[in-house]
SERO-4910 file (N, C-alpha, C, O; in steps of 0.05 Angstrom, whole numbers):
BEGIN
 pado doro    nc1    nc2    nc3   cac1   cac2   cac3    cc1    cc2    cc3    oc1    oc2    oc3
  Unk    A   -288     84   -102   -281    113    -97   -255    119   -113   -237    102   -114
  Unk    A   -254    145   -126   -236    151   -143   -228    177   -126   -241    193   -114
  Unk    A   -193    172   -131   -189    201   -122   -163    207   -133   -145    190   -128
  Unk    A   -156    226   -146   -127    233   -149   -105    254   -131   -109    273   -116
  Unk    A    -89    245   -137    -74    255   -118    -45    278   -131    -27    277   -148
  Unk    A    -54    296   -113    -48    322   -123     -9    328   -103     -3    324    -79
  Unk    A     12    341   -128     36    342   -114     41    354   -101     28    375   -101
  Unk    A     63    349    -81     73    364    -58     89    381    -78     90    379   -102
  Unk    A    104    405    -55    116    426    -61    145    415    -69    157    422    -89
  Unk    A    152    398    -52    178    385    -39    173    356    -40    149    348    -38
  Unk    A    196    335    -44    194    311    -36    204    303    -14    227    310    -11
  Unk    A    194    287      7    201    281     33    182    248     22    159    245     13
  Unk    A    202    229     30    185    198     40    167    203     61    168    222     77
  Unk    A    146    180     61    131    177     74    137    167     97    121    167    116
  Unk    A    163    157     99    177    155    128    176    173    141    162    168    161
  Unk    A    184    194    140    185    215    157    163    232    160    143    229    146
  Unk    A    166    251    180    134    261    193    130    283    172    106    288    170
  Unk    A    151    304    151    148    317    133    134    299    108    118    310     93
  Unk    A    136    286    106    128    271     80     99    255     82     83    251     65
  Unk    A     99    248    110     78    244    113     59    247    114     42    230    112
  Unk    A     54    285    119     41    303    130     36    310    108     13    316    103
  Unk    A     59    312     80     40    324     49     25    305     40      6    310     27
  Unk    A     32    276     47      9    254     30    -19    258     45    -40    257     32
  Unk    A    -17    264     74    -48    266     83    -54    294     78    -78    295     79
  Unk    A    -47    309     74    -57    341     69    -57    349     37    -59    372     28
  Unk    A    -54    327     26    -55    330     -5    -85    328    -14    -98    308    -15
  Unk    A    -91    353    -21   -117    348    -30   -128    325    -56   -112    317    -74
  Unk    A   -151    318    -55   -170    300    -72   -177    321    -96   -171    305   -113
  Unk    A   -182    334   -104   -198    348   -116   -203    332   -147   -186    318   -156
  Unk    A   -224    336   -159   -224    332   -188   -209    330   -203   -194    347   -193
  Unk    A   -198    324   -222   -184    335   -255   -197    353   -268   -220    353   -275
  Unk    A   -186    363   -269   -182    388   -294   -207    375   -313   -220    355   -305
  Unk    A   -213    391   -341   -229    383   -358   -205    373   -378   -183    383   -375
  Unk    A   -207    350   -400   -183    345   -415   -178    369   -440   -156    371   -451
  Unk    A   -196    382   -444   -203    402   -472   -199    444   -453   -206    467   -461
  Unk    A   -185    433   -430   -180    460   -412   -152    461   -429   -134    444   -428
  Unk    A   -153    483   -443   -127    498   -457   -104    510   -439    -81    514   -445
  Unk    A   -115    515   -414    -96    527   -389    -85    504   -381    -65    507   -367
  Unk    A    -93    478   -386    -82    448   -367    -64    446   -387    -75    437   -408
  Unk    A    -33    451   -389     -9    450   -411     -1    415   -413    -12    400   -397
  Unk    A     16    407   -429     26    384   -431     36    377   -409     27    355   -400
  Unk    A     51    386   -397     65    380   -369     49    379   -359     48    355   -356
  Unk    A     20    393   -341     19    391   -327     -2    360   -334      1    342   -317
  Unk    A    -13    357   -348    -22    328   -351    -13    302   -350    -22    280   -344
  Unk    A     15    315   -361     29    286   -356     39    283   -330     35    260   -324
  Unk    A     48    292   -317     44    298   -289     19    283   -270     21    265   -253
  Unk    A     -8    297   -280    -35    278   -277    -36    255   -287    -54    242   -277
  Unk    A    -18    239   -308    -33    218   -312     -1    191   -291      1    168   -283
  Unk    A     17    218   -292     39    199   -267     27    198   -248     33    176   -238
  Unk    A     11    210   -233     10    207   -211    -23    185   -209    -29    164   -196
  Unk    A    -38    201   -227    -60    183   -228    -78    190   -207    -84    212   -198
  Unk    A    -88    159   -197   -113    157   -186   -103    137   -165    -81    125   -165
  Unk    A   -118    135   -149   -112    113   -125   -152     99   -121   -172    113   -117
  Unk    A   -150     75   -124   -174     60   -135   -184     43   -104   -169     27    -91
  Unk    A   -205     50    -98   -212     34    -75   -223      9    -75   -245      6    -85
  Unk    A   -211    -10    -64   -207    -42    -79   -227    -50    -54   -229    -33    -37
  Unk    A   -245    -78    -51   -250    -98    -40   -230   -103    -18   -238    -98      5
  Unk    A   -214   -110    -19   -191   -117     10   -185    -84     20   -179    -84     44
  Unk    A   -185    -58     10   -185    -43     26   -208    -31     42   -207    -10     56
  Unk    A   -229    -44     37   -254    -43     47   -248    -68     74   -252    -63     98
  Unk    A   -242    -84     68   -238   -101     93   -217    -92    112   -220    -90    136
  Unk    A   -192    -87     97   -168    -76    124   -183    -56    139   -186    -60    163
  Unk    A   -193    -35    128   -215     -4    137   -223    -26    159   -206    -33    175
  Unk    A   -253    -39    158   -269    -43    170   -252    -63    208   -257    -62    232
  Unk    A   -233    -77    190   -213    -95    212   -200    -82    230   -201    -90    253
  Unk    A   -179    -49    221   -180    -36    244   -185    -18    258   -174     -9    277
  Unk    A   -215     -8    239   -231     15    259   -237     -6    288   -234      2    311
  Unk    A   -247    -34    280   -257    -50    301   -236    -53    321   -241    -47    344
  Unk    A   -205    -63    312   -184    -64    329   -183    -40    347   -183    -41    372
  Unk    A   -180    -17    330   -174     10    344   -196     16    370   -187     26    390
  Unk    A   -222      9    368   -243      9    400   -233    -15    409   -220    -13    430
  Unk    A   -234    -40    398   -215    -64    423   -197    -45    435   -205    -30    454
  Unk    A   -172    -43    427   -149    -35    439   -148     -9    454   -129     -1    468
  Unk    A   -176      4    449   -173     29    470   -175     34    495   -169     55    507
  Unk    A   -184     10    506   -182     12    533   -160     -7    547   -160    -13    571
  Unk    A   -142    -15    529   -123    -38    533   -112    -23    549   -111     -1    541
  Unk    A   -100    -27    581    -77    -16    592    -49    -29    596    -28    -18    603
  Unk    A    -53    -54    591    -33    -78    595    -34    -97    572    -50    -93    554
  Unk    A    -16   -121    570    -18   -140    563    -20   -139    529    -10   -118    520
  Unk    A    -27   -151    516    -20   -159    492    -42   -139    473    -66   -140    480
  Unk    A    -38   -128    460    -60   -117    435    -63   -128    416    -44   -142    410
  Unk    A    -81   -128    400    -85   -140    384    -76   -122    357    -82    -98    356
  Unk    A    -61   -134    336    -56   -123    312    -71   -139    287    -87   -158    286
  Unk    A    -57   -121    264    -63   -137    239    -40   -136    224    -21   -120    225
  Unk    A    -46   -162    206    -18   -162    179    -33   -167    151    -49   -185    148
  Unk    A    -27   -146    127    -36   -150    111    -14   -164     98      9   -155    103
  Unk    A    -17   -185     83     -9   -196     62    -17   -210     46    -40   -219     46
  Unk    A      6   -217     22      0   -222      0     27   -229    -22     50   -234    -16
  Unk    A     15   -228    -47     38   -231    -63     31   -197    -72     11   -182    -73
  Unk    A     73   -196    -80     81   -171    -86     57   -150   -113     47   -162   -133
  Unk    A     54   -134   -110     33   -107   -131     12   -113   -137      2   -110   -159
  Unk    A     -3   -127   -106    -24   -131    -99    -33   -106    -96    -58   -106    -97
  Unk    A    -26    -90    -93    -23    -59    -82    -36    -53    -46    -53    -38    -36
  Unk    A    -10    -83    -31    -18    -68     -4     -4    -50     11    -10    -45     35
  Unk    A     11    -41      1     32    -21     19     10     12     -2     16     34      5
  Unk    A     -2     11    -14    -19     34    -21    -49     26      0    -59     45     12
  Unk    A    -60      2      3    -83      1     23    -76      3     57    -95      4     73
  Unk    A    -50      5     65    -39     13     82    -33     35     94    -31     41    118
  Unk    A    -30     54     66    -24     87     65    -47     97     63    -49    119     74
  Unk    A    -71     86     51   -100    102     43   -108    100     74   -119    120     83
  Unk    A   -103     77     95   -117     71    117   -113     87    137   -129     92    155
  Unk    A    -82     98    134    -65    107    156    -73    139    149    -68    156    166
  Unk    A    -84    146    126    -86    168    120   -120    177    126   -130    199    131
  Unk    A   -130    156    124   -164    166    135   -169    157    162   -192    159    170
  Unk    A   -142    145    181   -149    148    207   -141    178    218   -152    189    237
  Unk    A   -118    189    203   -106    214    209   -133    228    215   -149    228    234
  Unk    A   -132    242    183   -163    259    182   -174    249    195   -167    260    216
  Unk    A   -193    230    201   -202    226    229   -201    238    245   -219    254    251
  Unk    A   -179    234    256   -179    236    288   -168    275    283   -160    286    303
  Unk    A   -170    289    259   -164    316    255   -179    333    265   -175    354    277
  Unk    A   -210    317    253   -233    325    256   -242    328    292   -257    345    301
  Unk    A   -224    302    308   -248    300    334   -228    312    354   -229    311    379
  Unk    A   -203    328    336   -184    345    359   -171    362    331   -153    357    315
  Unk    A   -193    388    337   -182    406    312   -165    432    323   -153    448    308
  Unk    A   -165    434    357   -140    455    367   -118    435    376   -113    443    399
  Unk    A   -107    419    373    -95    403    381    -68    395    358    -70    374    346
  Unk    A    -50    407    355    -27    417    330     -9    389    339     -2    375    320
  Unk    A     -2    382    367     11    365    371     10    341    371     29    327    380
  Unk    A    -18    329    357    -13    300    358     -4    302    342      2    323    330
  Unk    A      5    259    329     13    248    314     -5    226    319      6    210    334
  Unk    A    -41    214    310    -40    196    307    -28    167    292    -30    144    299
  Unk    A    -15    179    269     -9    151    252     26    156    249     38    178    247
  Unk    A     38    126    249     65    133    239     71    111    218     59     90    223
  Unk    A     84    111    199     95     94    183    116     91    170    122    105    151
  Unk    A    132     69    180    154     61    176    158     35    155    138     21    152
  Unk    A    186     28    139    190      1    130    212    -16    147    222    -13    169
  Unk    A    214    -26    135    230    -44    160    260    -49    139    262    -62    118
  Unk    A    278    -35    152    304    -42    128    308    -62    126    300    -78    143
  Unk    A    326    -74    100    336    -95     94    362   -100    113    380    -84    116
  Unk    A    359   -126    125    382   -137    136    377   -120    169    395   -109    181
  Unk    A    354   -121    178    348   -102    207    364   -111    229    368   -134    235
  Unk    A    371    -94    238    380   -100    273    348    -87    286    329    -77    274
  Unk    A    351    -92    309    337    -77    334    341    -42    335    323    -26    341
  Unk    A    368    -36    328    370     -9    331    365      1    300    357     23    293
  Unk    A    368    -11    291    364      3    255    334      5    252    323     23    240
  Unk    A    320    -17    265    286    -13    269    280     18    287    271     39    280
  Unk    A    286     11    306    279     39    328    293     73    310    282     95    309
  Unk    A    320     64    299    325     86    290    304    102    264    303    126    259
  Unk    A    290     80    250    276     80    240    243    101    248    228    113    233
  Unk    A    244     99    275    223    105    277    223    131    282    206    148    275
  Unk    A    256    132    304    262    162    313    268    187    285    267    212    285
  Unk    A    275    168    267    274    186    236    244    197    229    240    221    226
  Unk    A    231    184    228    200    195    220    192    208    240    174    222    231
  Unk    A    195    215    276    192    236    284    213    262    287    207    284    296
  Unk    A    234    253    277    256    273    270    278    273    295    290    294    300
  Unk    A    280    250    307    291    255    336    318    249    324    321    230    308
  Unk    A    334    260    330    372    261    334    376    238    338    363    231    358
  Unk    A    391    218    326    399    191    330    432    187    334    440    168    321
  Unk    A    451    200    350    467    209    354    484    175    358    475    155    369
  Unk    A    507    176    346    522    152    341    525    143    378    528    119    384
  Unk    A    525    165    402    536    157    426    509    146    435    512    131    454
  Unk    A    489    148    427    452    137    434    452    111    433    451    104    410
  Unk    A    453     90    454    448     64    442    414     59    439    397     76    442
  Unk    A    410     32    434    388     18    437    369     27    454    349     39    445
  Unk    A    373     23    480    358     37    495    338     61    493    313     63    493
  Unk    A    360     79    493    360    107    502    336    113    469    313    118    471
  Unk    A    347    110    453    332    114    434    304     96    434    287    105    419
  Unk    A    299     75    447    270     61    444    259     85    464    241     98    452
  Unk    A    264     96    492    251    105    511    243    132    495    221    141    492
  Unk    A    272    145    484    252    181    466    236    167    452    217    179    461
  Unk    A    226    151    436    214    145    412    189    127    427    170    125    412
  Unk    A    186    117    447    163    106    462    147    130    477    122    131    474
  Unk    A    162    152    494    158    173    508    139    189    491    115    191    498
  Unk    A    148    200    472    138    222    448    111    209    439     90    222    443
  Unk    A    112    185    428     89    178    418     71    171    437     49    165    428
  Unk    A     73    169    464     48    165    486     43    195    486     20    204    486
  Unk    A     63    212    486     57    238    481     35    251    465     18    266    473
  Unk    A     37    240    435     32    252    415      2    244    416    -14    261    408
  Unk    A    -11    215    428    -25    205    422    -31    193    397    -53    196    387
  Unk    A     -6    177    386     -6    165    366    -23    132    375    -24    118    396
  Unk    A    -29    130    358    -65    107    353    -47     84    333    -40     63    343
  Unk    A    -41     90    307    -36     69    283      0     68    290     11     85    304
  Unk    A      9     50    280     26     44    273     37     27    256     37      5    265
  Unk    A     49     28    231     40     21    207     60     13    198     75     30    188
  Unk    A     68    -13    198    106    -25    188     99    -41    166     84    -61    163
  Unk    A    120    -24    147    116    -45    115    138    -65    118    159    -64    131
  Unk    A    129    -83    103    158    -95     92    168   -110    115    191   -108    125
  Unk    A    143   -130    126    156   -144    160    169   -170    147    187   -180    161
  Unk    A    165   -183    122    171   -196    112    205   -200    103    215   -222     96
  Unk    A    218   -174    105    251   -178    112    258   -184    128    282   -185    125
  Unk    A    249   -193    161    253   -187    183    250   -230    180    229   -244    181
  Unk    A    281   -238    177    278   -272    178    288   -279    203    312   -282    208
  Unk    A    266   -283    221    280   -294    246    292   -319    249    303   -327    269
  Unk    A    290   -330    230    320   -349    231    348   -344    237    363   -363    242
  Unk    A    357   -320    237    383   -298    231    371   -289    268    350   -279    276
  Unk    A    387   -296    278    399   -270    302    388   -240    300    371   -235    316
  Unk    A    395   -223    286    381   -205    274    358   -204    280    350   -192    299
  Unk    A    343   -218    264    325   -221    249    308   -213    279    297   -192    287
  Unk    A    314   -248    294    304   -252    316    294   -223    341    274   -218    355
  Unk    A    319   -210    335    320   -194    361    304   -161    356    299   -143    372
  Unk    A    298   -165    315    287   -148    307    254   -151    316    239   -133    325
  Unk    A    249   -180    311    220   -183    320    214   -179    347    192   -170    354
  Unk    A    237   -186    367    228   -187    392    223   -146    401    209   -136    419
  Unk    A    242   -131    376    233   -105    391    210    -98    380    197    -83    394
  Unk    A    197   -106    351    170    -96    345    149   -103    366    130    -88    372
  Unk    A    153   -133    380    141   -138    404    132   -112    432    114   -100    444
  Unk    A    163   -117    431    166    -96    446    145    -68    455    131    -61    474
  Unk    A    153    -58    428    151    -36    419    117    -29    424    107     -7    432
  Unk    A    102    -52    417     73    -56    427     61    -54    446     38    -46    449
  Unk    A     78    -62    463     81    -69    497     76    -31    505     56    -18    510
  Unk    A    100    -26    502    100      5    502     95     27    495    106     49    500
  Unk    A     72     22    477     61     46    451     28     42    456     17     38    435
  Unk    A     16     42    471    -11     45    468    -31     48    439    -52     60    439
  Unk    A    -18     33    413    -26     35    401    -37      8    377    -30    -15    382
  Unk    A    -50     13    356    -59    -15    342    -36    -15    326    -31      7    316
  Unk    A    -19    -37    318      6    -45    305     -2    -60    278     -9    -84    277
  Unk    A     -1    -40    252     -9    -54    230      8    -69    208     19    -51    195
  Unk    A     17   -100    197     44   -102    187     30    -98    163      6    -93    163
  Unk    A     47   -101    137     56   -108    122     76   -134    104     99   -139    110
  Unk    A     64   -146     86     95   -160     71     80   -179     51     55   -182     47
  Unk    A    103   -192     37     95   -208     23    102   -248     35    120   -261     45
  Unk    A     74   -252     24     62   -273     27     71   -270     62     95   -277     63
  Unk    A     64   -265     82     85   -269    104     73   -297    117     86   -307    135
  Unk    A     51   -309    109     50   -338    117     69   -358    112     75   -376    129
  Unk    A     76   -356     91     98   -368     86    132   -363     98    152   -378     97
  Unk    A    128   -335    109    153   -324    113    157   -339    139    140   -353    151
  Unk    A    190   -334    150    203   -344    179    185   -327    201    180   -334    223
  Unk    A    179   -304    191    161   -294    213    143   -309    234    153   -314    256
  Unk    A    122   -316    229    106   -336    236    123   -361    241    109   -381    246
  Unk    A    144   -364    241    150   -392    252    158   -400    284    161   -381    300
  Unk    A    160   -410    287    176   -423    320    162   -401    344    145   -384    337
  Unk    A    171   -405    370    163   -396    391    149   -365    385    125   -360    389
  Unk    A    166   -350    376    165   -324    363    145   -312    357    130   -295    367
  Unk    A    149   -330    326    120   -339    305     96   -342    315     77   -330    304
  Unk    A     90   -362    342     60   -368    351     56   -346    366     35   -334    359
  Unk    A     70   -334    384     60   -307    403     52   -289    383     30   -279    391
  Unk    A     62   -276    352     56   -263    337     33   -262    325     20   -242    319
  Unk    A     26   -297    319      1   -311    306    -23   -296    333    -43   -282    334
  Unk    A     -5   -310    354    -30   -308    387    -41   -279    376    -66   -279    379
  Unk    A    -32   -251    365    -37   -223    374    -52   -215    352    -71   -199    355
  Unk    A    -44   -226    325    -51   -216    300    -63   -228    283    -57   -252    279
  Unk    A    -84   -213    269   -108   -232    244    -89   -222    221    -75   -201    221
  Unk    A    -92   -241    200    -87   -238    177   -118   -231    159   -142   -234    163
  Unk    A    -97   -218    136   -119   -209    117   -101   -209     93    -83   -193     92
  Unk    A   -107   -229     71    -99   -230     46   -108   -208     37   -130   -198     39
  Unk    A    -85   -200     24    -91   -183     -7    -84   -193    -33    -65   -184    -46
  Unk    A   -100   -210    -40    -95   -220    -66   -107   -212    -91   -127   -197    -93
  Unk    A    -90   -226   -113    -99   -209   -137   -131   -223   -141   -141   -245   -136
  Unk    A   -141   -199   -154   -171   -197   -161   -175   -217   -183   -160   -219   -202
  Unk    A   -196   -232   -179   -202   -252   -196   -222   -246   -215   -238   -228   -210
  Unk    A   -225   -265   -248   -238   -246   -254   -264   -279   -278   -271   -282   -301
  Unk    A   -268   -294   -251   -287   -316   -257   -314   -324   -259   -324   -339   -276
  Unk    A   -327   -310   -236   -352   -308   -233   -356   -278   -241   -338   -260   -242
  Unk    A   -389   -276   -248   -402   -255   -254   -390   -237   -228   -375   -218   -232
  Unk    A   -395   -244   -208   -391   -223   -183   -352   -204   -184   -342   -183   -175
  Unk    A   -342   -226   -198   -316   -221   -188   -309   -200   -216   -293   -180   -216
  Unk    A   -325   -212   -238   -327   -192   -262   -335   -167   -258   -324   -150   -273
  Unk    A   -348   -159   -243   -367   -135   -244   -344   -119   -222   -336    -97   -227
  Unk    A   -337   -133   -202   -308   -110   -187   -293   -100   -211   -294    -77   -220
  Unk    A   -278   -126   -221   -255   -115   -240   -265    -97   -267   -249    -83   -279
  Unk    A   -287   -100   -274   -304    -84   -289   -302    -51   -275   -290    -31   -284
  Unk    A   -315    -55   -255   -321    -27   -242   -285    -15   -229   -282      9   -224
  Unk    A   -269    -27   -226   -249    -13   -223   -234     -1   -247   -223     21   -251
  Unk    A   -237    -22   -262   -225    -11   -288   -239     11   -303   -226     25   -318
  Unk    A   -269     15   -299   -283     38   -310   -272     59   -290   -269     80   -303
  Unk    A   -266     63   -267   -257     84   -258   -229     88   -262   -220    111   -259
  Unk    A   -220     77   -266   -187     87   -288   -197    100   -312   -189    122   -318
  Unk    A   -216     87   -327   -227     91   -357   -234    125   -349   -226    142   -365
  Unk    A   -249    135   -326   -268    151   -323   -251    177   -323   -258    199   -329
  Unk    A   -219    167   -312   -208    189   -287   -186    206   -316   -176    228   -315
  Unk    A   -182    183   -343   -177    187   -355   -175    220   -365   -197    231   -362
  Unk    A   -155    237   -377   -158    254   -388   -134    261   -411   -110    268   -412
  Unk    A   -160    252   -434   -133    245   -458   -153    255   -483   -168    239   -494
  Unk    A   -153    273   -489   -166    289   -510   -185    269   -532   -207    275   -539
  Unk    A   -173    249   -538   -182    240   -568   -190    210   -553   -189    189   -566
  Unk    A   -198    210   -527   -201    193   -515   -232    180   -511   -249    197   -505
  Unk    A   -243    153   -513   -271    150   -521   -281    137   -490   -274    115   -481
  Unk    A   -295    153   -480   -309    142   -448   -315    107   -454   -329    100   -473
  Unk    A   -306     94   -439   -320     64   -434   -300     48   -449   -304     24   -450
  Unk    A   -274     60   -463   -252     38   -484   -241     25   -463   -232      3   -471
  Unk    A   -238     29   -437   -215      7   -427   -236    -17   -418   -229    -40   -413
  Unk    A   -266     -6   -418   -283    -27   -401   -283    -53   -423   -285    -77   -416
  Unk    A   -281    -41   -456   -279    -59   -470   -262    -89   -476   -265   -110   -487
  Unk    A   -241    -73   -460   -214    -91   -454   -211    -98   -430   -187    -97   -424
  Unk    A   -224   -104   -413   -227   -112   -386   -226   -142   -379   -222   -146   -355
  Unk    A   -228   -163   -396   -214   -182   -392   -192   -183   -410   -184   -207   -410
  Unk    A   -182   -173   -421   -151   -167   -434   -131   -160   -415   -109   -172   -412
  Unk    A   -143   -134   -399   -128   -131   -384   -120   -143   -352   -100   -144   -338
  Unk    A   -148   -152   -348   -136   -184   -333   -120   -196   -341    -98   -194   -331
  Unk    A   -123   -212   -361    -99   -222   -375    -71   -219   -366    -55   -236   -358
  Unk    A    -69   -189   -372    -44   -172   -373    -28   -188   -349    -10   -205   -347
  Unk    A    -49   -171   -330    -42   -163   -297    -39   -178   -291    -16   -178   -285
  Unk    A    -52   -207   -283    -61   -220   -266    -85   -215   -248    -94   -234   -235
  Unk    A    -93   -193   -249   -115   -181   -229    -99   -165   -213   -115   -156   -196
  Unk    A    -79   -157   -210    -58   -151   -196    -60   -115   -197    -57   -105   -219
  Unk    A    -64   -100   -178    -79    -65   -186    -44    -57   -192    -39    -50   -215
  Unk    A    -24    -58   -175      0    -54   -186     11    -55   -217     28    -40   -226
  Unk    A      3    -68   -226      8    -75   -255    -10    -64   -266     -4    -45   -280
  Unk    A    -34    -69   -264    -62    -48   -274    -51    -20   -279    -47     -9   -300
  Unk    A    -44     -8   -246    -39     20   -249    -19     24   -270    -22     40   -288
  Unk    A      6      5   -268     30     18   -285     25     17   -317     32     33   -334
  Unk    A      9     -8   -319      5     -4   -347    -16     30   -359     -7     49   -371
  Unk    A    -41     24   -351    -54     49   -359    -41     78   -358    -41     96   -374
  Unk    A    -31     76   -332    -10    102   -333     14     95   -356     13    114   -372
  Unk    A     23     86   -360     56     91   -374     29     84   -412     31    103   -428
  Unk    A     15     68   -419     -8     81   -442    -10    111   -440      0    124   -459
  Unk    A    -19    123   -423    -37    150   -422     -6    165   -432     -2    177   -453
  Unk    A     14    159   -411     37    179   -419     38    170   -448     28    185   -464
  Unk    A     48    147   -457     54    149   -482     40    161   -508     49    166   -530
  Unk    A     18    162   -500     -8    175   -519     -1    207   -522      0    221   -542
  Unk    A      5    211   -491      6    241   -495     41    247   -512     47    268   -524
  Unk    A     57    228   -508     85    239   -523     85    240   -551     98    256   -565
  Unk    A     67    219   -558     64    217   -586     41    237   -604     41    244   -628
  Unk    A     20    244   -580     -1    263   -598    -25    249   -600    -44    264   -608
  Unk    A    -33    216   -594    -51    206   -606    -74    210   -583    -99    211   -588
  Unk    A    -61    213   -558    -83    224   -539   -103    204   -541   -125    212   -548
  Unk    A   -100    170   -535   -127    148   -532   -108    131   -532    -87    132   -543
  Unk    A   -120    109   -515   -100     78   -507   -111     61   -522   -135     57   -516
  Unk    A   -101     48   -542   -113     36   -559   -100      2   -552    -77     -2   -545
  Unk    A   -123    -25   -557   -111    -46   -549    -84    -49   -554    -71    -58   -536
  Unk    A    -70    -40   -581    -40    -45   -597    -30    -33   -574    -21    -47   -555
  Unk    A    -32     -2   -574     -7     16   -555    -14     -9   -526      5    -24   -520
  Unk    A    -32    -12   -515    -29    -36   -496     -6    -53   -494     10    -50   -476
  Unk    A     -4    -74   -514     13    -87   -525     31    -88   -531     45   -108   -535
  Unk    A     38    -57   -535     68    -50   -528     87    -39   -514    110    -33   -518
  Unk    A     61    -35   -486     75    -32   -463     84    -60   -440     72    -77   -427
  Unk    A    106    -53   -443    128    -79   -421    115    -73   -393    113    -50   -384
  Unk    A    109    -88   -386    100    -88   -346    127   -103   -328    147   -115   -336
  Unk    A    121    -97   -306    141   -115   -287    149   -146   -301    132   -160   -312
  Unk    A    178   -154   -299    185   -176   -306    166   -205   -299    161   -224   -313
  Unk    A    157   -198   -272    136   -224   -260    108   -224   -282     95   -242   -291
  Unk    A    106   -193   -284     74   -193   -294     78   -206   -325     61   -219   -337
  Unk    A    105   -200   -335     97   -207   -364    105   -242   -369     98   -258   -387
  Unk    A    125   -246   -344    125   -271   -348    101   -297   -344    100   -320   -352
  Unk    A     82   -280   -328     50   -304   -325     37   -288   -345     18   -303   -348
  Unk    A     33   -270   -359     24   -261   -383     21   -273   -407      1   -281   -419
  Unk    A     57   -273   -416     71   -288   -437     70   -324   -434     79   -340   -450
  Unk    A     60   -328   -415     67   -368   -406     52   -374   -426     29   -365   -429
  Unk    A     68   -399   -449     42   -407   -458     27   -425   -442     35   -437   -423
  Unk    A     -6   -426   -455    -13   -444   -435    -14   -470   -447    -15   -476   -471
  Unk    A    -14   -484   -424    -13   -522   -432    -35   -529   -443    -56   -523   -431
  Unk    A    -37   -544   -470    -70   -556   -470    -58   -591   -472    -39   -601   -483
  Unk    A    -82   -604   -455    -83   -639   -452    -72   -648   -471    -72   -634   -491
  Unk    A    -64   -667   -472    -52   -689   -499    -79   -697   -511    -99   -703   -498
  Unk    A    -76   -695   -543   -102   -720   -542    -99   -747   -535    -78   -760   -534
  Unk    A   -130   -755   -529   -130   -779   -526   -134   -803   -543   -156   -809   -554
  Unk    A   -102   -821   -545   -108   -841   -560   -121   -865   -561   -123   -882   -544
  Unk    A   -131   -865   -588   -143   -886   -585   -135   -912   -584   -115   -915   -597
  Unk    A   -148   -949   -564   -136   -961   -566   -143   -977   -590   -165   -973   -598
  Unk    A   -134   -986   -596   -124  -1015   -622   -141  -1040   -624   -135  -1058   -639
***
């Protein structure tokens, strides 16, 4: 599924309940035609920043993991719920399969309560660097807009921010970035014990975020196993591109970049041609995917040539990680000598 995504009026993060409310109310609609004389330079380049958002294999699995969680947990009145944690390694693109999920449970639930102005099913937060317990909660009271007044401790602020959302009938709860949160650190510790918490008292499905977090302090010690006890993991790893089967995904995602394309002098089916090139690139990695074809398309359009050609490829720089497993040379065996 292809869809592009059309700008707000205003910028507001997706932290907060303003910002959140333009990413789900931002319409899908088509592109323009590329040969529409009314669609000006700006406004294309504009379209090709913002792009497309590509529906991957692992966001087909998170979807399916917690529509199922969300009926488990609806009749939960006590006791432990069950969550999920997506991870992975970094521009895997799961903090975007996170936002697509949190945004088609919204609409959802728009649809099955359409006089109903006051919920809030979904909220989404990151988890600051270096967290306390109150910098988490304050966190959350920011995305419903509640006054976080320096005399408010801990408390007082978990109870408005637990209260409101049994209120609102908020369902998702959606924390990026759990992977800062090193409970080795004091901190750290007392940060995890309020996301706990916070479960306990939210009638709702608790979705993380982070990178690699199997590896992370999260999952470790006493903490760690109660966390493991509540929550399934689900890799998001980069797309492989070995077998015929795994070819034909990265094939078919990359033809819908190719498709969404709108670049005048542009030839339908050129990126499919380069489709293990641009594995190459990436790693399989859609983060890197996206940035490269986007920052091509812009450059096509600054220059006039309007088409991504393998070269202009080639001379676009990606993230430092992407170009450093790009650029590796690779090792080949010693020969083997002969004996005497």
């Amino acid at each position: 599924m292809v869809t592009t995504a059309q700008p707000a009026s205003t910028f507001s993060p997706l932290t907060t309940w303003d910002g959140w409310q333009q990413f789900v109310d931002a319409p899908h609609a088509p592109a323009r035609d590329a040969d529409d004389q009314e669609w000006t330079l700006e406004q294309r380049e504009d379209y090709h920043a913002r792009f497309v958002v590509l529906k991957t294999p692992a966001m087909d699995t998170i979807s399916t993991a917690v529509r199922r969680l969300l009926l488990l947990n609806r009749g939960q009145q006590g006791g432990a719920r069950r969550g999920l944690i997506i991870s992975g390694p970094a521009t895997t693109g799961k903090t975007t399969a996170m936002q697509q999920l949190g945004r088609t449970v919204e609409l959802a639930d728009r649809l099955r309560h359409p006089d109903q102005d006051g919920r809030l099913p979904v909220l989404f937060i990151t988890v600051p660097p270096s967290s306390t317990p109150k910098m988490l909660i304050s966190e959350f009271a920011r995305f419903l807009g509640l006054p976080t007044l320096e005399r408010m401790n801990q408390i007082q602020i978990t109870n408005a921010v637990c209260e409101l959302l049994c209120e609102m009938g908020t369902q998702l709860v959606l924390v990026d970035d759990v992977h800062l949160m090193d409970t080795r650190s004091r901190a750290g510790a007392e940060t995890s014990d309020q996301l706990k918490y916070l479960g306990e008292r939210i009638p709702a499905t608790f979705v993380y975020s982070g990178i690699d977090v199997e590896a992370s302090p999260l999952l470790t010690g006493v903490r760690g196993s109660q966390l493991a006890g509540r929550f399934k993991i689900v890799r998001n790893q980069p797309l492989r591109y070995g077998s015929s089967g795994d070819k034909q995904v990265w094939n078919d995602l990359v033809n819908g970049m190719d498709s969404a394309l709108r670049l005048r002098q542009h030839r339908p089916g050129t990126l499919v041609t380069h489709a293990a090139y641009l594995h190459a690139r990436t790693g399989g990695r859609m983060g890197s995917l996206s940035h490269l074809i986007r920052e091509a398309a812009l450059v096509s359009l600054l220059d006039g040539t309007e088409k991504i050609t393998k070269k202009l490829l080639e001379h676009i720089e990606l993230d430092t990680a992407a170009e450093q497993r790009a650029r590796a040379p690779r090792r080949h065996p010693m020969p083997t000598q002969r004996q005497p």
